[in-house]
MIBA-877563 format. One record per residue (C-alpha): y, x, z. Coordinates in steps of 0.05 Angstrom, whole numbers, plus 32768, in hexadecimal, padded with zeros to 4 digits. Layout:
v->Y&u->X&w->Z
...
% end
This chain:
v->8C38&u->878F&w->8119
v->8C4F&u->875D&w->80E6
v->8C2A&u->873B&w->80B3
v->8C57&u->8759&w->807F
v->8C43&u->87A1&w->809D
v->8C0C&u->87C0&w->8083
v->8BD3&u->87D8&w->80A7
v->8BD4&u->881F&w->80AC
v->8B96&u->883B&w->808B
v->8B6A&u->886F&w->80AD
v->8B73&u->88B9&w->809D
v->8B2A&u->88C2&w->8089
v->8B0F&u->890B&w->806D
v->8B14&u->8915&w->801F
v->8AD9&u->8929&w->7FF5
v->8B05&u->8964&w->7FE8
v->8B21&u->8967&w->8037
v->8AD3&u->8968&w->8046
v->8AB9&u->89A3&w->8012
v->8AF9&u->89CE&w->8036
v->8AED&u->89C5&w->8077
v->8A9F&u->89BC&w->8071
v->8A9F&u->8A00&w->805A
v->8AD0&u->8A1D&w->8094
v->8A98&u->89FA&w->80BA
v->8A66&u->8A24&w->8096
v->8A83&u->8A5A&w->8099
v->8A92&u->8A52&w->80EB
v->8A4E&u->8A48&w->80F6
v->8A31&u->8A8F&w->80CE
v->8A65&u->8AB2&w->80F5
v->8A45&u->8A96&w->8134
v->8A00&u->8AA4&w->811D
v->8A24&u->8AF1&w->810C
v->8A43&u->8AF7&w->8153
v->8A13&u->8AD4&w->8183
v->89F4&u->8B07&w->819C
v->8A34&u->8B29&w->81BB
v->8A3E&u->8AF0&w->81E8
v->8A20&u->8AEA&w->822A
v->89E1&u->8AB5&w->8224
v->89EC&u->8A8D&w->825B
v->8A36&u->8A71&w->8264
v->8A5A&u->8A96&w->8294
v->8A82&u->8A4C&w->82A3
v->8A8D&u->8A2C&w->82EB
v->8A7C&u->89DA&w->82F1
v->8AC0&u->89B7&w->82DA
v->8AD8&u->89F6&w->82AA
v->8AD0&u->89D2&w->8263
v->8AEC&u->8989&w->827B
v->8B2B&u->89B4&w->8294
v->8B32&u->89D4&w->825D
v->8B39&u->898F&w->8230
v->8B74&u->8962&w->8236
v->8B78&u->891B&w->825F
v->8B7C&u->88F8&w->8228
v->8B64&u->88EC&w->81E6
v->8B8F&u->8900&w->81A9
v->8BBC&u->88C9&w->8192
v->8BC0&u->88E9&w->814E
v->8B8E&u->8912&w->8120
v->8B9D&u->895A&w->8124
v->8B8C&u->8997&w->80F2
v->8B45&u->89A3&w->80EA
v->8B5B&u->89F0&w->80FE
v->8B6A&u->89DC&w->813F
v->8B25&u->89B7&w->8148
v->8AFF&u->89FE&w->812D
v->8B2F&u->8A23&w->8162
v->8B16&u->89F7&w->819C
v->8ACF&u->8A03&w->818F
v->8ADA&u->8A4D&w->8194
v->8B10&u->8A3F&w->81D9
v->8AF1&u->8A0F&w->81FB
v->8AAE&u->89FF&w->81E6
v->8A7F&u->8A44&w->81DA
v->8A97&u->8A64&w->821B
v->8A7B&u->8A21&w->8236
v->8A2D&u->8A2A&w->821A
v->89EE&u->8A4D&w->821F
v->89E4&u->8A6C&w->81D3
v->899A&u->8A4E&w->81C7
v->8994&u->8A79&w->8189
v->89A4&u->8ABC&w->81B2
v->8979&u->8AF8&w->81A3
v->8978&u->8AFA&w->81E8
v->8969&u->8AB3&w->81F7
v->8925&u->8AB5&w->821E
v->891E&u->8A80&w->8247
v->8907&u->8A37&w->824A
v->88E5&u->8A38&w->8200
v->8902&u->8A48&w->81C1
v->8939&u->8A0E&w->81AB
v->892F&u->8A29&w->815E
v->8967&u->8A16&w->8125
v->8975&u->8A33&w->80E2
v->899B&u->8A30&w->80AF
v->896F&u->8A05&w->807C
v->8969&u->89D7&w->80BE
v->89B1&u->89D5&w->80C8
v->89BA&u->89C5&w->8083
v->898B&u->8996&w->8078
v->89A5&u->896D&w->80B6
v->89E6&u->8971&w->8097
v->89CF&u->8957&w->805E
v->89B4&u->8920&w->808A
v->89EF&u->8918&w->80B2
v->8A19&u->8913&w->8065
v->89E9&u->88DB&w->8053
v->89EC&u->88B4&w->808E
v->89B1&u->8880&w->8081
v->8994&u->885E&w->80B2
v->8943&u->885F&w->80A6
v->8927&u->882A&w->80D9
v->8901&u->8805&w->80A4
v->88F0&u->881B&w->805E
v->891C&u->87EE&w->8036
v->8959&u->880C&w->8062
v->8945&u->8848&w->8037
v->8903&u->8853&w->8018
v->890D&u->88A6&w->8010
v->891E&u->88A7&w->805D
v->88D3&u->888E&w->806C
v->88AB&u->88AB&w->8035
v->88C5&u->88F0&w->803A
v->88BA&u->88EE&w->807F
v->8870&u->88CE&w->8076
v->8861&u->890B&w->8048
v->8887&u->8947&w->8071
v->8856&u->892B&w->80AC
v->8820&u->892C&w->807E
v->8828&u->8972&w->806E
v->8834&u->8988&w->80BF
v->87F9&u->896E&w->80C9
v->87C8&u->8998&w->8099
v->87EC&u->89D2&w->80AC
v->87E4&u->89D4&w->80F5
v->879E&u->89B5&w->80E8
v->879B&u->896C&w->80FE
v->8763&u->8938&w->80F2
v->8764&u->8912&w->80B0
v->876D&u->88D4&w->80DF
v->87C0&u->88EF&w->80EC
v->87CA&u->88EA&w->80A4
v->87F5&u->88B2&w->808F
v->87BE&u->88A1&w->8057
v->8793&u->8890&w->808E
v->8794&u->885E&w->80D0
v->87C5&u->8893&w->80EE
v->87FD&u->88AD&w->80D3
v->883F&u->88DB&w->80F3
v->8887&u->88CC&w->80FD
v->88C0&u->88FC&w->811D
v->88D6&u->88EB&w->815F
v->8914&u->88FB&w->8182
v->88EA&u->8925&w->81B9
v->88A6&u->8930&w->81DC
v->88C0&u->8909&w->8216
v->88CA&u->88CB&w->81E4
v->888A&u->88DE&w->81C6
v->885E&u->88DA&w->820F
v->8880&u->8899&w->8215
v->886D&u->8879&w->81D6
v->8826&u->8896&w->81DD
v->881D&u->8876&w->8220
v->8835&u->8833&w->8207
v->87FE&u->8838&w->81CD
v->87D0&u->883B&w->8200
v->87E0&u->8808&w->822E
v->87DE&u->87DB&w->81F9
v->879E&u->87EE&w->81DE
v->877F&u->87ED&w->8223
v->87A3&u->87A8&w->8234
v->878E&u->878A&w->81F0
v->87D3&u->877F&w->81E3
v->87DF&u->8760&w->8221
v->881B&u->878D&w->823C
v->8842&u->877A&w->8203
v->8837&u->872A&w->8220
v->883F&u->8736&w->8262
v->8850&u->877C&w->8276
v->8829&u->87AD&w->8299
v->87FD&u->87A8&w->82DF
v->8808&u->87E5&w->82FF
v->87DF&u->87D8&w->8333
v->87A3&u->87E6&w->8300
v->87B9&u->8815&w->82D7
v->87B9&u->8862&w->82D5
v->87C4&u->889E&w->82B5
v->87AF&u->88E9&w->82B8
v->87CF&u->892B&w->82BD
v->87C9&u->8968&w->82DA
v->87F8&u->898B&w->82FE
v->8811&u->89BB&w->82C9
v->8820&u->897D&w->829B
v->8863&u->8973&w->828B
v->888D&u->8948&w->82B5
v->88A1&u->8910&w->827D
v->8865&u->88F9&w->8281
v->886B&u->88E2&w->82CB
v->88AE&u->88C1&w->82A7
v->888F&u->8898&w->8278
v->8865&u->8884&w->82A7
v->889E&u->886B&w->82D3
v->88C3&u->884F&w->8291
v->887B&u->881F&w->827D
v->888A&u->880D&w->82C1
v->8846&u->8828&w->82E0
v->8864&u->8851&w->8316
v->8855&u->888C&w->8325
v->881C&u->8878&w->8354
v->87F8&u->886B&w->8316
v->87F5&u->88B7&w->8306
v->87B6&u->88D4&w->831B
v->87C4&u->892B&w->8315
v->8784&u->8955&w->8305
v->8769&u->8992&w->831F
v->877A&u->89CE&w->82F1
v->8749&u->8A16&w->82F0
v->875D&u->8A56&w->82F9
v->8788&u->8A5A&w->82B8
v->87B0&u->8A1B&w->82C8
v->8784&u->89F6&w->8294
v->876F&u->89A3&w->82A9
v->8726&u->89A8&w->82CA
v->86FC&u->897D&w->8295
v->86C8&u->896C&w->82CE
v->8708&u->895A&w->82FF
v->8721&u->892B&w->82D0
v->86DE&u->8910&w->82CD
v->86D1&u->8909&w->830F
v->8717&u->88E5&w->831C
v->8708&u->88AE&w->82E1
v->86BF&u->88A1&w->82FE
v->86E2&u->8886&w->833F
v->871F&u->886D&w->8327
v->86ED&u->883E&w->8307
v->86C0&u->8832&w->833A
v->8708&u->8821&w->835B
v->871A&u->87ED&w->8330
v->874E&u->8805&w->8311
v->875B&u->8814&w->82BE
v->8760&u->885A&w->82A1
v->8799&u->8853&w->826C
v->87A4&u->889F&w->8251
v->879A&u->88E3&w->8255
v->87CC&u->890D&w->824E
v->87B9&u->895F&w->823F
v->87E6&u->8992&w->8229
v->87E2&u->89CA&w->81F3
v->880E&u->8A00&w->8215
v->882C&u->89ED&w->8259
v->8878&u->89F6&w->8264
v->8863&u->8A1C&w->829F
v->8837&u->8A56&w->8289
v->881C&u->8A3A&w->823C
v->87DD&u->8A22&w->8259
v->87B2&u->8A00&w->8231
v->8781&u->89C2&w->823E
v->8739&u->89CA&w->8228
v->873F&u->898B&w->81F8
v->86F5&u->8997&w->81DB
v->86E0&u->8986&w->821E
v->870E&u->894D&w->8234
v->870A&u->8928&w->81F2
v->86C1&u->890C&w->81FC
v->86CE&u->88FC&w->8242
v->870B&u->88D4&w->8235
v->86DB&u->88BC&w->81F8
v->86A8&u->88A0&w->8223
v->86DD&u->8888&w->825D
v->86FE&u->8861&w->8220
v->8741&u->887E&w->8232
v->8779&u->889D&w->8201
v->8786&u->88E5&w->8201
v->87CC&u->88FA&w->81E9
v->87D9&u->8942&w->81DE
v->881B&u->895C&w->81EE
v->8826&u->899B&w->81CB
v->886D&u->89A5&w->81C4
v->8879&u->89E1&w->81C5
v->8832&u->8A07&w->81B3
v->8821&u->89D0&w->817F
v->8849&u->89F2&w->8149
v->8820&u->8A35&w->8154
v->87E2&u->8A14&w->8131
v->880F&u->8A26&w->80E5
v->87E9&u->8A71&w->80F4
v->87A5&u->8A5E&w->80ED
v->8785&u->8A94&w->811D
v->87B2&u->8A67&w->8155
v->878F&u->8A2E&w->8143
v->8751&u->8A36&w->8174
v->8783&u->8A2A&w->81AD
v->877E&u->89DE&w->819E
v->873A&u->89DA&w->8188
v->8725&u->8990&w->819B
v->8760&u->896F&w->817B
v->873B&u->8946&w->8152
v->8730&u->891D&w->819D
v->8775&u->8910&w->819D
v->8791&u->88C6&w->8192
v->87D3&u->88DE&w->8193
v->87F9&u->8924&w->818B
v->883F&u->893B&w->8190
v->8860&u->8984&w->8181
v->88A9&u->8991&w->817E
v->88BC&u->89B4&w->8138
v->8900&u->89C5&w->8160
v->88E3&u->89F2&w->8193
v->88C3&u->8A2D&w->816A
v->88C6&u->8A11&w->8121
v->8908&u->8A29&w->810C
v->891E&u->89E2&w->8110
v->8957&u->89BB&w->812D
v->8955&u->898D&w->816D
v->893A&u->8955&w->8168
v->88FE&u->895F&w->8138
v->88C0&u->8947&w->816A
v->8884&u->8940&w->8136
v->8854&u->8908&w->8151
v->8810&u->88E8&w->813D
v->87E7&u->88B5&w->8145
v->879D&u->88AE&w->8132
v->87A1&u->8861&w->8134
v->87EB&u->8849&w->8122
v->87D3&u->87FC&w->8137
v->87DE&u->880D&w->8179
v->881D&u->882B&w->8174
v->8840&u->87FD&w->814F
v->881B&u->87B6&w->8177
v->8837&u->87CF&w->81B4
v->8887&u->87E7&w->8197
v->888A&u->87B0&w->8156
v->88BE&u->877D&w->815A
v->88DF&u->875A&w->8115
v->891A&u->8732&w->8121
v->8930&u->8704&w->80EC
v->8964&u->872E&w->80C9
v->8933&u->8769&w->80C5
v->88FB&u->8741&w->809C
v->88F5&u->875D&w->8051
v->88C2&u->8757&w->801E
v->88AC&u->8798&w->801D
v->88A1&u->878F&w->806E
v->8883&u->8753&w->8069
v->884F&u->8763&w->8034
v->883C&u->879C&w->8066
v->883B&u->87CF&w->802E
v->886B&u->87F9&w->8050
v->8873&u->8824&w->808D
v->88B0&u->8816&w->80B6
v->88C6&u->8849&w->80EC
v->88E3&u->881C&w->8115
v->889D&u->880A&w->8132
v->8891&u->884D&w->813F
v->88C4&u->885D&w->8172
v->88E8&u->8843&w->81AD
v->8932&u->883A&w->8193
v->8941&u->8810&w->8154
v->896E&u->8842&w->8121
v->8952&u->8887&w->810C
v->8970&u->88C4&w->80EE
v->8954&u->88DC&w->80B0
v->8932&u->8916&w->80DC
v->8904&u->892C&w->80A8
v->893C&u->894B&w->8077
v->893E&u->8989&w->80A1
v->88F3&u->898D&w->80A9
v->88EF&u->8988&w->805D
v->8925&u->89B8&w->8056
v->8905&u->89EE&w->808B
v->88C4&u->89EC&w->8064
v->88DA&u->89F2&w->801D
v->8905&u->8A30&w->8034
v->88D6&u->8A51&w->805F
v->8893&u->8A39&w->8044
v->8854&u->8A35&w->806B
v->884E&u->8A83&w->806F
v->8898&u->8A89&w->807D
v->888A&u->8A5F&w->80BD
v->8845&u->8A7F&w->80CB
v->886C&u->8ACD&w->80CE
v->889F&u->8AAD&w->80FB
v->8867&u->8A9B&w->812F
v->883F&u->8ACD&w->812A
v->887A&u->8B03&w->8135
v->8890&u->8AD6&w->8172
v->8845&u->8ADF&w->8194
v->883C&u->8B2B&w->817E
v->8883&u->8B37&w->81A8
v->8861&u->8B14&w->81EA
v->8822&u->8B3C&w->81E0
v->884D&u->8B75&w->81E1
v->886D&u->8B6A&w->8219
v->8835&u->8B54&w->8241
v->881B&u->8B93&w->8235
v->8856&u->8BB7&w->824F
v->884D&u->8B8A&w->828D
v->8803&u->8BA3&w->8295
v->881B&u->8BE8&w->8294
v->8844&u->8BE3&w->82C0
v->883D&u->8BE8&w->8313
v->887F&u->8BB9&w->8321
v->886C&u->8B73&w->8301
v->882A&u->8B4B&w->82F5
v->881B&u->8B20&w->82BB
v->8802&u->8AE0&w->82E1
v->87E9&u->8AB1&w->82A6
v->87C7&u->8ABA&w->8263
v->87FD&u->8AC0&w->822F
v->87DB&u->8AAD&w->81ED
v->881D&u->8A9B&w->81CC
v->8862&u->8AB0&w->81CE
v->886E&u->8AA6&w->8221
v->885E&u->8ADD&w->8251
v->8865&u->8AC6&w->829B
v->8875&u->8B0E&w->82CD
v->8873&u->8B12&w->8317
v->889A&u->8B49&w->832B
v->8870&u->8B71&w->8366
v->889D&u->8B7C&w->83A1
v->8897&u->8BA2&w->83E3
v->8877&u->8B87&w->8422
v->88A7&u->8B66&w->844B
v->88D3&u->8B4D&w->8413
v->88D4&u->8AFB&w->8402
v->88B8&u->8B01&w->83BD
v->88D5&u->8AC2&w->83AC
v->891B&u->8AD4&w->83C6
v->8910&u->8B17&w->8398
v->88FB&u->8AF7&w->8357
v->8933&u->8AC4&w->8354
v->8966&u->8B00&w->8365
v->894F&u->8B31&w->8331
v->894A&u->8AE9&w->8300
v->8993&u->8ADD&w->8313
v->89A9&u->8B28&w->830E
v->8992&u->8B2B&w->82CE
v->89AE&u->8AE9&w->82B2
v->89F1&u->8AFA&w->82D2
v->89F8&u->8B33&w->829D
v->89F6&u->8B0C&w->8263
v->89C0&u->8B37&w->8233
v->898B&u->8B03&w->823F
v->8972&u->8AC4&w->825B
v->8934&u->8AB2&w->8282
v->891D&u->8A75&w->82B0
v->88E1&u->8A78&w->82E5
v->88A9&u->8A45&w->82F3
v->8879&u->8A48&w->8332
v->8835&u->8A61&w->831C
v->8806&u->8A60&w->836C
v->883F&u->8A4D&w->838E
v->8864&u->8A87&w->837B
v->889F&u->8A99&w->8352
v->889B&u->8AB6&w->8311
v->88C5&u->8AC9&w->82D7
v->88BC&u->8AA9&w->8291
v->88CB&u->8AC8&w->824F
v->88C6&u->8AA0&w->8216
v->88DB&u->8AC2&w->81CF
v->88DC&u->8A9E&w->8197
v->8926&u->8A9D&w->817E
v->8933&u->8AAF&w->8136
v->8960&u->8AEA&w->8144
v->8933&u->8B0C&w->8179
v->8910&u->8B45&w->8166
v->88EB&u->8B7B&w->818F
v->8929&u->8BA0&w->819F
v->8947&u->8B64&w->81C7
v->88FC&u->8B62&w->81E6
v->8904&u->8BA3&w->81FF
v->8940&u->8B9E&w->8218
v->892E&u->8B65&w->823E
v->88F5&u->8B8A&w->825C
v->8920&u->8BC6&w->8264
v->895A&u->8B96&w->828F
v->8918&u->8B79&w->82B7
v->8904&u->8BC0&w->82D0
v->8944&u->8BD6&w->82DC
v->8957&u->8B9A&w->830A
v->8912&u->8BA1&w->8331
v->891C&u->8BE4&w->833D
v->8963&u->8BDA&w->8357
v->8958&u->8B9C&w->837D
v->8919&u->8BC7&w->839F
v->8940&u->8C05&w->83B1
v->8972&u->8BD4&w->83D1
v->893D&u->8BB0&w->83FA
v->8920&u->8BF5&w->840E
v->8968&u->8C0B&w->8427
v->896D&u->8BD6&w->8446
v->8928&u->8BD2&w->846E
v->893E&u->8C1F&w->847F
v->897E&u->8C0B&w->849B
v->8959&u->8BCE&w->84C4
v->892A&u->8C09&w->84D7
v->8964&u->8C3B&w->84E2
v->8989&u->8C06&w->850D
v->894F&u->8BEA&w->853B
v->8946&u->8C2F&w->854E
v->898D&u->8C34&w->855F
v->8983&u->8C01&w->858E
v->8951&u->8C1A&w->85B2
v->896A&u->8C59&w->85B5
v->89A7&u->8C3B&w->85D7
v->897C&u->8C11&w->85FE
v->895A&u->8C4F&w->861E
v->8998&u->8C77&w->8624
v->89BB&u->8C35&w->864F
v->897E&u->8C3C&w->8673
v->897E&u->8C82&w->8689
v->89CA&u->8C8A&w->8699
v->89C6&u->8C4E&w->86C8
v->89D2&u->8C5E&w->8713
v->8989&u->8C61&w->8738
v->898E&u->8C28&w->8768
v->8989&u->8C46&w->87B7
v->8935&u->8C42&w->87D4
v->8938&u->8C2B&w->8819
v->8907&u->8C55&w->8843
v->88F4&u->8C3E&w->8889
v->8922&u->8C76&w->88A7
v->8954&u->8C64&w->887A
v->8959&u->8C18&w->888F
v->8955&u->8C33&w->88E0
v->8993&u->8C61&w->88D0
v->89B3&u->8C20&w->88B1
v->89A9&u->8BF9&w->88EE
v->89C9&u->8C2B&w->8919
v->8A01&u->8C35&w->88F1
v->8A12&u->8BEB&w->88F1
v->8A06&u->8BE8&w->893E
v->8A39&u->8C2A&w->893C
v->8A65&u->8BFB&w->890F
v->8A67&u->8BC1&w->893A
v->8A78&u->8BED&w->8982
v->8AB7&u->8C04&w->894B
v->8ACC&u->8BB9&w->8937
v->8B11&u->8BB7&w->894A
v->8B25&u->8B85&w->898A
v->8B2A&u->8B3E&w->897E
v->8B6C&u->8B1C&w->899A
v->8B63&u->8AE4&w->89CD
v->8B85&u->8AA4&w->89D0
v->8BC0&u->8AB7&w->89FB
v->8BC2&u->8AFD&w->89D9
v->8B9F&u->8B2A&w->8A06
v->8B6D&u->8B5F&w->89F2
v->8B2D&u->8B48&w->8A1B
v->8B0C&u->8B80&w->8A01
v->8B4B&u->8BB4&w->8A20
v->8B39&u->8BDB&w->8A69
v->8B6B&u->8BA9&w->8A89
v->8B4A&u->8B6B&w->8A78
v->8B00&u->8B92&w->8A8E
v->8AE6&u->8B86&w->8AD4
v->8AAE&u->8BA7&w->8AB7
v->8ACB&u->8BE7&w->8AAA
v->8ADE&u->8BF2&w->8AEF
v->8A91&u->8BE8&w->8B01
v->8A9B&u->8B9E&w->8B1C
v->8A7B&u->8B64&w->8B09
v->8A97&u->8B22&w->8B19
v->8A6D&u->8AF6&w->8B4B
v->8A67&u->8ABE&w->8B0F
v->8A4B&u->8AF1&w->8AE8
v->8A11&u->8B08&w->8B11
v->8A0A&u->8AB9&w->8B20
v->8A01&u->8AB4&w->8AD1
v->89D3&u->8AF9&w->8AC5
v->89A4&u->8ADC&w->8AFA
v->899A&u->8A95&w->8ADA
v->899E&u->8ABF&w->8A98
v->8965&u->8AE7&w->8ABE
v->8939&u->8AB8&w->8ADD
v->8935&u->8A84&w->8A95
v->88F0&u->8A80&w->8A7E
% end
């Protein structure tokens, strides 16, 4: 290009380019919301079908924003699983709606970057306050509050959150020293149980303990952390010489929603001196219904606490709400100010900035959805949302009870109801459950996933979408019975036809058996009257020829027949005679 050409300029959006398509936008996304629950849940799509579906190469020139709406309904929604489904019931509840969606447009519109306060002061303070009000409503210690020597930021996930909590507490246990010089693994650990959830072994590997560090606790009969287990393991890890670093305990398993007795493992961790971090991602959010509350009782043990508002909160991924009882940890072991972040308002430490509070540097402004999802829906808005999620599970883990073909394996206090369908003896359980799980995905009316509760397979069903009500509940009970009871008439055909065929066989088998020739008994007579017909045999074997052709066995060539026997003969039946 030549200096005298100008440089093309880009063809950016309009204002008035944006309000027309942002509302074909709109509009495309209510007549999803309208339509989703026609299409199957799960995508019916093979590996490879969306990338062959979009060109080689990128577009050398903008197209029509048409043609980008018509590609989302060609190529991309026959390639997903429709999280907001009616009939979406499995993994947990991936909650949106539309004061979310439109408060993370708003966000997206905005596009501020709040790392630090002065990068925009309303980006921190509103989310300071939004936290502020989480927190009284699903009943945290005064400590969380960001008037106090806690305070609560959004995170991107739980997983981030774990990670961030376990780096608090190395470098409280350390004295700061990780941040110096790293981490001893060799001393370290950290404590699970088996039901925790497995990003916690990752940030484990990520602080760059290992995962020999991990030490996994004993859980009861409810899949609940053994507070005299845990115990027990500290007491020697001690006596071993090696540094208990955090606790991890859960408020509503992914597995089966069991919950850790916190009341109980708070003053042991207490008087071991080692942080406890709840992870409550998904049942957190079930403490806005106050009767729900009891199912965390001990909380105020916590040193740190993380739920995800995007799981059952109506709110869009990634909205993980996390807390911290003492932010000096937090922010001694992640604070780092380069030169060209310094500002006066940092400096005079009369701010918070976010930055500190998280792994990566940049932030979303997260908390303009969560503001937005509360001031539509309101704290009893929220609370009738959980409550009608839990009274759906109750109801169907009462159907379960009723019923002679499934068990309910786990206690169900919230909105998941684990089933074990009962099968016949002889069948592979296992095999079973993951058939009728795949039979009934297949059709496309719902979605479930399974988990291993006693080594055994079972079926979760987690409700909690917006657009699920009891008649999608029943029909996913109703497509659950159905399956069993076809999948069990075909595994009792075909045990009959096993049955029909082994007898088959041995009915053959016995028939070969007695239409076989009886092989001949040889009686003493019979083996005498043998022997004489093969000396009767041999006096028949016709004549051998001789050398020169004669018949030595013919009258001519027989002295012997005439009565005479040769003088040599005699000679030789006398020597023959006389041998001893």
């Amino acid at each position: 290009m030549s200096q005298s050409e100008p440089t093309p300029s880009a063809p950016h959006m309009s204002p008035e380019q944006f309000r027309r398509h942002g509302h074909e936008v709109v509009d495309w996304i209510a007549d999803y919301w309208t339509r989703v629950g026609s299409l199957p849940v799960r995508s019916p799509a093979a590996p490879g079908d969306v990338r062959a579906a979009l060109p080689d190469a990128p577009p050398e020139q903008g197209e029509p924003f048409d043609a980008v709406l018509a590609d989302l309904d060609r190529i991309v929604v026959p390639g997903l699983t429709h999280w907001q489904h009616p009939g979406f019931l499995g993994y947990f509840p991936a909650n949106t709606s539309g004061p979310s969606v439109l408060g993370d447009l708003v966000s997206a519109g905005l596009g501020v970057q709040g790392m630090s306060w002065v990068t925009s002061p309303a980006a921190t303070e509103l989310e300071q306050h939004v936290l502020d009000w989480f927190a009284g409503l699903v009943g945290l210690p005064e400590t969380f509050l960001s008037s106090g020597p806690g305070g609560g930021v959004v995170q991107d996930s739980s997983s981030g959150a774990n990670l961030v909590a376990l780096l608090a507490a190395l470098h409280r246990a350390s004295g700061g020293g990780t941040v110096r010089s790293g981490v001893r693994p060799d001393e370290y650990t950290v404590y699970v149980s088996a039901e925790t959830h497995s990003s916690m072994e990752k940030a484990v590997r990520i602080a760059g303990l290992g995962s020999d560090a991990v030490r996994i606790v004993e859980v009861d009969g409810d899949l609940a952390m053994r507070p005299q287990s845990l115990k027990a393991r500290l007491e020697r890890d001690v006596a071993r010489g090696y540094r208990p670093v955090l606790v991890c305990a859960t408020v509503g398993t992914t597995s089966t929603t069991a919950v850790d007795p916190l009341a109980e493992l708070g003053p042991i961790c207490r008087d071991a001196g080692v942080w406890l971090h709840v992870d409550a991602a998904y049942a957190g959010v079930s403490a806005v219904v106050p009767e729900l509350r009891a199912l965390q009782a001990g909380v105020e043990w916590a040193d740190s606490y993380t739920t995800d508002a995007h799981k059952w909160l109506l709110t869009g991924f990634d909205a993980t709400l996390f807390w911290v009882a003492d932010r000096a940890a937090l922010t001694g072991a992640l604070a780092i100010l380069p030169e060209y972040l310094r500002n006066a308002a940092t400096d005079a430490g009369a701010v918070v900035d976010y930055r500190d509070w998280q792994i990566e540097l940049g932030r979303r402004f997260r908390a303009l959805k969560l503001w937005f999802v509360l001031r539509w829906y309101g704290a009893e808005g929220l609370r009738a949302h959980i409550r009608s999620g839990v009274a759906l599970a109750q109801e169907l883990a009462g159907w379960a009870d009723a019923d002679d073909r499934f068990d309910v394996v786990a206690p169900h206090p919230l909105s998941l109801v684990c089933l074990r369908p009962r099968w016949a003896e002889g069948v592979d359980a296992d095999v079973a459950t993951m058939t009728l799980l795949e039979r009934l995905n297949d059709g496309g009316e719902a979605f479930l996933t399974h988990t291993t509760v006693g080594g055994q397979v079972v079926l979760r069903v987690a409700i909690g979408a917006p657009a699920t009500t009891r008649a999608h509940v029943e029909r996913a009970w109703a497509l659950l019975r159905e399956g069993h009871d076809w999948l069990a008439a075909d595994f009792a055909e075909s045990a009959a036809e096993r049955v029909r065929e082994e007898a088959e066989r041995r009915a053959a088998a016995e028939r070969a058996r007695e239409e076989a020739p009886a092989a001949p008994v040889e009686t003493p007579a019979a083996q005498d009257e043998s022997a004489t017909q093969a000396r009767a045999q041999e006096d028949l074997a016709p004549p051998q020829a001789t050398p020169d052709g004669t018949d030595p066995e013919g009258d001519a060539g027989r002295p012997e027949a005439d009565g005479v026997v040769p003088d040599d003969a005699e000679a030789d039946a006398g020597a023959r005679g006389t041998g001893s």
